[in-house]
C-alpha positions as CSV (number, residue, x, y, z in Angstrom):
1,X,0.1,1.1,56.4
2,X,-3.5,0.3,56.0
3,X,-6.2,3.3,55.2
4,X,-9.4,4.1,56.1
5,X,-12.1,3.0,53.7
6,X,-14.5,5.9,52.5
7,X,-17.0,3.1,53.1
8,X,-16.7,2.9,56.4
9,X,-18.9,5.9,56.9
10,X,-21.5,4.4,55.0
11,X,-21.7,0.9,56.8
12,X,-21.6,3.3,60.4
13,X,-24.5,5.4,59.0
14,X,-26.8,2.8,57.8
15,X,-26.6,-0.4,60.4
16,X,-30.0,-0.8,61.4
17,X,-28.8,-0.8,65.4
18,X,-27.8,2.7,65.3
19,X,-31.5,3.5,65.7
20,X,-32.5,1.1,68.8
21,X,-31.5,4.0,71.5
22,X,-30.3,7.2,71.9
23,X,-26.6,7.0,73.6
24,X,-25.8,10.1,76.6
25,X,-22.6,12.0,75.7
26,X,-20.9,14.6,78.6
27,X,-18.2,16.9,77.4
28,X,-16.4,17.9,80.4
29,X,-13.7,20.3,79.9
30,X,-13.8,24.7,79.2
31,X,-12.4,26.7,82.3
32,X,-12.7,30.3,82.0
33,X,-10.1,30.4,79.2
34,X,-10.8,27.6,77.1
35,X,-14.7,27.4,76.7
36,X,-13.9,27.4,73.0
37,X,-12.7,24.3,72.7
38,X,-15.2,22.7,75.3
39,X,-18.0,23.8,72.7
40,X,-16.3,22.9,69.8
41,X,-16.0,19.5,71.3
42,X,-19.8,19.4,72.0
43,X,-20.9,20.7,69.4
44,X,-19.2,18.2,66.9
45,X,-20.5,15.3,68.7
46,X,-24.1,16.4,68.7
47,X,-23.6,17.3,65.5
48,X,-22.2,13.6,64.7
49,X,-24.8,12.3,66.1
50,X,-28.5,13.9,67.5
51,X,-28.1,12.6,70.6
52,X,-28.4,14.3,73.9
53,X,-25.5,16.1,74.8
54,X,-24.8,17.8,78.3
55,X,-21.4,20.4,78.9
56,X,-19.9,20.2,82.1
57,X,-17.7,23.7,82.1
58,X,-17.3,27.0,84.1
59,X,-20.5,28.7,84.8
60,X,-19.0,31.6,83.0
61,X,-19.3,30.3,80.0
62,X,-22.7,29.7,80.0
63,X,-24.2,32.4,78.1
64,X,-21.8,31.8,75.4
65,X,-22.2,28.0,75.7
66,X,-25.9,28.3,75.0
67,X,-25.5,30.7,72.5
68,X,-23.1,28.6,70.4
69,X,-25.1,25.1,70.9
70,X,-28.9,25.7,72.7
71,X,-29.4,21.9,72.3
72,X,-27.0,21.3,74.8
73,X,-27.9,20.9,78.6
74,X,-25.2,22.8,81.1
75,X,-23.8,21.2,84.6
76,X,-21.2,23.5,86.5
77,X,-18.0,21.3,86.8
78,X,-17.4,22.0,90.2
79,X,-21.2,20.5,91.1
80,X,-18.7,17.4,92.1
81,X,-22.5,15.9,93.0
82,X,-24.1,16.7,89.6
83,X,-21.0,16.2,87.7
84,X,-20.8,12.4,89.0
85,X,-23.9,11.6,88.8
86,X,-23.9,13.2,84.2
87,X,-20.9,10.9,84.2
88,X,-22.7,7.7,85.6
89,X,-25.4,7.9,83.1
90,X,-23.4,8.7,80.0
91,X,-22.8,6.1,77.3
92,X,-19.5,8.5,75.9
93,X,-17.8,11.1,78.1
94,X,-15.3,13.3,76.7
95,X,-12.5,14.7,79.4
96,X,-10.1,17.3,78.6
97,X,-10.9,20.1,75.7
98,X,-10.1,23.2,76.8
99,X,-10.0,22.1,81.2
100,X,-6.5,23.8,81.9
101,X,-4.4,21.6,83.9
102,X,-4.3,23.3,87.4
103,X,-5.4,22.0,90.5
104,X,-8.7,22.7,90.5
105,X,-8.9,21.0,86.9
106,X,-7.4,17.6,88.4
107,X,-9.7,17.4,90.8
108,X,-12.6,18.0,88.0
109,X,-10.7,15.2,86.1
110,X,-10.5,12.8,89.6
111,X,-14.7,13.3,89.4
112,X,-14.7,11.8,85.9
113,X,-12.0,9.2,86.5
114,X,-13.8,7.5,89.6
115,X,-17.2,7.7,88.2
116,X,-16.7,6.3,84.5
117,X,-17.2,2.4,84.5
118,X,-15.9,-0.5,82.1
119,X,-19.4,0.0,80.4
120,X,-18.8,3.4,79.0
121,X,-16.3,4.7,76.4
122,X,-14.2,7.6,77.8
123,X,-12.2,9.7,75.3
124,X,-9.1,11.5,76.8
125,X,-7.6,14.6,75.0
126,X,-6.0,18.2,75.4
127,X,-5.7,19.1,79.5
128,X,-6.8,15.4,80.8
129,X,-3.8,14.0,79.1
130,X,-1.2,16.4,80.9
131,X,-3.0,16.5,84.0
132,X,-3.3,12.5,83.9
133,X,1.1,12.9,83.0
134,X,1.3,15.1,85.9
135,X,-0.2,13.7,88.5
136,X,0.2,10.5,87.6
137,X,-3.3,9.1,87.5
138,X,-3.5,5.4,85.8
139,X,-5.5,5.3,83.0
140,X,-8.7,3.7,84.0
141,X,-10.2,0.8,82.7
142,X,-12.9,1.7,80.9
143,X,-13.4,1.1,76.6
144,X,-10.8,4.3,76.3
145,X,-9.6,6.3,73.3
146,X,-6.9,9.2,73.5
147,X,-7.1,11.8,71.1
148,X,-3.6,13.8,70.9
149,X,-1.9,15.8,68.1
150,X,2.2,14.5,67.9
151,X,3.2,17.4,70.5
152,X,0.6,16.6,72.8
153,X,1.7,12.8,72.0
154,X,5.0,13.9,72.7
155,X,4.8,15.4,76.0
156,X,2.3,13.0,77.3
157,X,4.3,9.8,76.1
158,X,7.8,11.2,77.1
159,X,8.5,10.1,73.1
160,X,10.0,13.4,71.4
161,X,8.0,13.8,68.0
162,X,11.0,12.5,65.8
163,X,11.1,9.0,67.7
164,X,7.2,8.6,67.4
165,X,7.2,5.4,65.5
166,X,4.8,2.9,64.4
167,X,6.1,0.6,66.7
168,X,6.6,2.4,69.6
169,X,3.0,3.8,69.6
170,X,1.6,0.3,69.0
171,X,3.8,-1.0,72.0
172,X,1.9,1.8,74.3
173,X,-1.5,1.4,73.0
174,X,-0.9,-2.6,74.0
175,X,-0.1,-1.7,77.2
176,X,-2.6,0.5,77.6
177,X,-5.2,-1.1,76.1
178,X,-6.4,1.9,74.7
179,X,-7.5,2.9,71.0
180,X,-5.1,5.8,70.5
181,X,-5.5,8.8,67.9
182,X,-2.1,10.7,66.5
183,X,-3.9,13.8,64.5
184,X,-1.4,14.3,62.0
185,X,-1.3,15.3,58.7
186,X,-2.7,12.1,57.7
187,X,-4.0,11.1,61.0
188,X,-3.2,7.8,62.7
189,X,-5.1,5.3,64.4
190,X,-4.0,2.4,66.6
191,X,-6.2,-0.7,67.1
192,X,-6.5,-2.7,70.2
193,X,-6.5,-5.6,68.1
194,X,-2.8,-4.0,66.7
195,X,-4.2,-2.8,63.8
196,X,-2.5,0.7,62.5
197,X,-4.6,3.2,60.0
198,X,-4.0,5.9,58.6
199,X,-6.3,8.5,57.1
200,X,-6.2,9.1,53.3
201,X,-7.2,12.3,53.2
202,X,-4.6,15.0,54.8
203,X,-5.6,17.3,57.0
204,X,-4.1,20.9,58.6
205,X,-2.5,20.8,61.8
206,X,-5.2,22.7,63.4
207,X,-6.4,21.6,67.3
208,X,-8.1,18.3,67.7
209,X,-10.9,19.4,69.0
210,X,-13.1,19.1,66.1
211,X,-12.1,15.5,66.2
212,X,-12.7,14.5,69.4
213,X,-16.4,15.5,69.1
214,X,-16.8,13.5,65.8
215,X,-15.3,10.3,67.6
216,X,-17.8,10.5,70.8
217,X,-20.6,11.6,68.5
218,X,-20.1,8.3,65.8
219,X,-19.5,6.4,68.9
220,X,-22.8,6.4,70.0
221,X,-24.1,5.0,66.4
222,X,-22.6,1.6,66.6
223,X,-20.9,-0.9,69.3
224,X,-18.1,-1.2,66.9
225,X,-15.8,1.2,68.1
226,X,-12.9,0.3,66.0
227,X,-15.2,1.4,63.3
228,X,-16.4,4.4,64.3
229,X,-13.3,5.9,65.6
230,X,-11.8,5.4,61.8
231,X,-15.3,6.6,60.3
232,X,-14.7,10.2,62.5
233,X,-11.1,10.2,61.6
234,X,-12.2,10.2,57.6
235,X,-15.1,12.2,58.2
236,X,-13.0,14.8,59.9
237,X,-10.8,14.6,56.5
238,X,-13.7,14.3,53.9
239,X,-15.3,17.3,55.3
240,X,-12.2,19.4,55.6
241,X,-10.7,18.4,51.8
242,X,-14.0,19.8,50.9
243,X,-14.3,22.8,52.5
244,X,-10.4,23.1,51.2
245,X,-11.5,24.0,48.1
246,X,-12.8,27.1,48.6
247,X,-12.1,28.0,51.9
248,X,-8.4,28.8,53.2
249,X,-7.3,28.4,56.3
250,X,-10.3,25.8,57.1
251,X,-11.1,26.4,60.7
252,X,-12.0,23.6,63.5
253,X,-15.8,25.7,63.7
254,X,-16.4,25.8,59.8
255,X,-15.5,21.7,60.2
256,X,-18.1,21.2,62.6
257,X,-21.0,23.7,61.1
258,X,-20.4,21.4,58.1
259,X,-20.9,17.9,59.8
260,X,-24.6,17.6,59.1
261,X,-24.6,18.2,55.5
262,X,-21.6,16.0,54.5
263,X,-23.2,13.8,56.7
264,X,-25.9,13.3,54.7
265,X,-23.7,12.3,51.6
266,X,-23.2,9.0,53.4
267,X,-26.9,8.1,54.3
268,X,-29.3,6.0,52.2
């Protein structure tokens, strides 16, 4: 299996057409149990990126929200109105981190789904994937990426981790038509062009949250998806591997505290 290139990063960083304009990212996700992973998610793709960011979660987390990433503007999720209209004018939207998966989370998810377009890139991970199982939603047709660890793979694919093959993940991104993530120890990446990746660097088996932000936040720095997905899966291990070193257990918020600086290793 192929790897990811340390290079990569570089050639994402330092394309001149990463600067032309800034890209709209909404993290949508965080019920009043899981705001943690909704800002870990936003936070690593500002991080990733600089560009303006906006949190669609439960008004209770707002305090906390604002205290944990002030850059960040706040919509209520269930501001159906509000919510659609963050979702129109996003380049990236990221469904899922931390939503829950009842009822009142589909119908947050059904407010994404109809208002992305094919002009956008909408990342699917955590909740949206079981409520999108559940309910059975099709997956729309937008420039999509899921992001899943091999249990979430597991249940969402009805493939039991042991039969998780090469092949049969390549067959289901083909399908799909969707780039398709499997954070694993050295995470996976599946190309709509059939391409399969792997990262070099291994990584704990810690949430994918941390992630999920990187991919939205490189996404807005270059058209080249393919590219920037596998320059947020190395990232993710770079910076980890670093941190390793020192640091044990490495946790997803150290990760992203450390984007910037690492970052910075890869610009000219």
């Amino acid at each position: 299996m192929e790897k990811i290139a340390k290079s990569i990063l570089t050639t994402i960083l330092n394309e001149e057409e990463k600067q032309v304009a800034q890209q709209r990212i909404v993290v949508v996700g965080g019920n009043e149990n899981g705001g943690g992973s909704a800002f870990i998610t936003a936070k690593s793709a500002f991080y990733s990126s600089g560009n303006p960011i906006t949190t669609a979660t439960d008004k209770l987390n707002l305090g906390a929200l604002y205290a944990n990433l002030p850059e960040t503007n706040y919509i209520n999720y269930f501001d159906k109105v509000l919510l659609a209209d963050a979702i129109s004018n996003a380049s990236v939207i990221v469904a899922g981190p931390g939503l829950g998966s009842d009822l009142r989370s589909s119908d947050i998810l059904d407010v994404v789904l109809a208002n992305a377009s094919l002009n956008q890139t909408l990342i699917l991970s955590d909740a949206a994937l079981k409520i999108i199982k559940e309910s059975g939603h099709a997956l729309p047709k937008t420039s999509l990426i899921l992001v899943a660890d091999e249990a979430e793979w597991a249940s969402f694919s009805n493939t039991p981790t042991e039969q998780q093959t090469t092949d049969t993940l390549a067959n289901f991104q083909q399908k799909n038509n969707a780039i398709i993530v499997i954070k694993k120890a050295h995470t996976e990446l599946f190309l709509k062009n059939g391409s399969v990746i792997a990262n070099p660097l291994k990584t704990s088996q810690t949430s994918t949250n941390s992630l999920t932000g990187m991919i939205a936040g490189l996404t807005t720095l270059s058209s080249n998806t393919s590219e920037t997905v596998a320059a947020a899966i190395y990232l993710h291990g770079y910076i980890e591997d670093q941190i390793s070193r020192s640091q044990f257990p490495v946790l997803p918020s150290r990760i992203v505290d450390n984007i910037p600086l690492f970052l910075k290793e890869f610009t000219i």
